[in-house]
N, C-alpha and C positions, 0 to 999 in steps of 0.2 A: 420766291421761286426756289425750289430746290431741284437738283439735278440728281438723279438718280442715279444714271450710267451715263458715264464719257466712253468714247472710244478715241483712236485716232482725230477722226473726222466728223464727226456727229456726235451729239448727245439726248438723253431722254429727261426731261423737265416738267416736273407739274408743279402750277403757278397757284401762288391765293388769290384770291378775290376773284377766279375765272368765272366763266359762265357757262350753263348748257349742263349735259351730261357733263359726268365723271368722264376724262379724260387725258391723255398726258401727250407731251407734243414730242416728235422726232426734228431736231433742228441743226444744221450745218450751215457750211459757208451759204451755198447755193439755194436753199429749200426751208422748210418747216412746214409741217401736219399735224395734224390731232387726230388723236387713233382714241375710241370708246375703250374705256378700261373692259366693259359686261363685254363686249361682243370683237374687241382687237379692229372693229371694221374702221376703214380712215372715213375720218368726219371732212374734214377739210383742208386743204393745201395739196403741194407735190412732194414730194420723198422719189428716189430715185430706188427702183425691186429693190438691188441688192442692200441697202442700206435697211430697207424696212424687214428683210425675213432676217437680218442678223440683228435689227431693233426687237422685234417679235421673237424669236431664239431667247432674250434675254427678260423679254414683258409677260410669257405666256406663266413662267412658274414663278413670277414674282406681280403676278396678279393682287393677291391680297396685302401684300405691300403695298403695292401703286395706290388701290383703293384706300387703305389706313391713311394714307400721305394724303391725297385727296379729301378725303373728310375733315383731317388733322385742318388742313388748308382753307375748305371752303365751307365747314360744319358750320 
């Protein structure tokens, strides 16, 4: 697992050996999702709005990042 961005309260992790699409998870005390890297749409779980448009603020122009990590991880 590597984490991408911490914040306070949350962080963004993309994991090896995942499955599925390319994706990277949003996870806090409370929640965890998997948001598609191609498309930001959430794949699965709950994230609370405001954590996911300050998660996305931060995934949109570090898109090809996510993805290099992701490959790097599950290539």
């Amino acid at each position: 697992m590597v984490t991408m961005y911490r914040s306070a309260r949350w962080k963004i992790a993309v994991y090896a050996r995942d499955h599925g699409i390319p994706h990277f998870h949003i996870e806090g005390p409370d929640f965890r999702c998997s948001v598609a890297i191609a498309s930001f749409d959430l794949i699965i779980g709950t994230v609370p709005a405001s954590v996911l448009i300050d998660a996305l603020e931060w995934a949109r122009p570090s898109q090809a990042l996510l993805m290099q990590t992701w490959q790097e991880l599950n290539g």
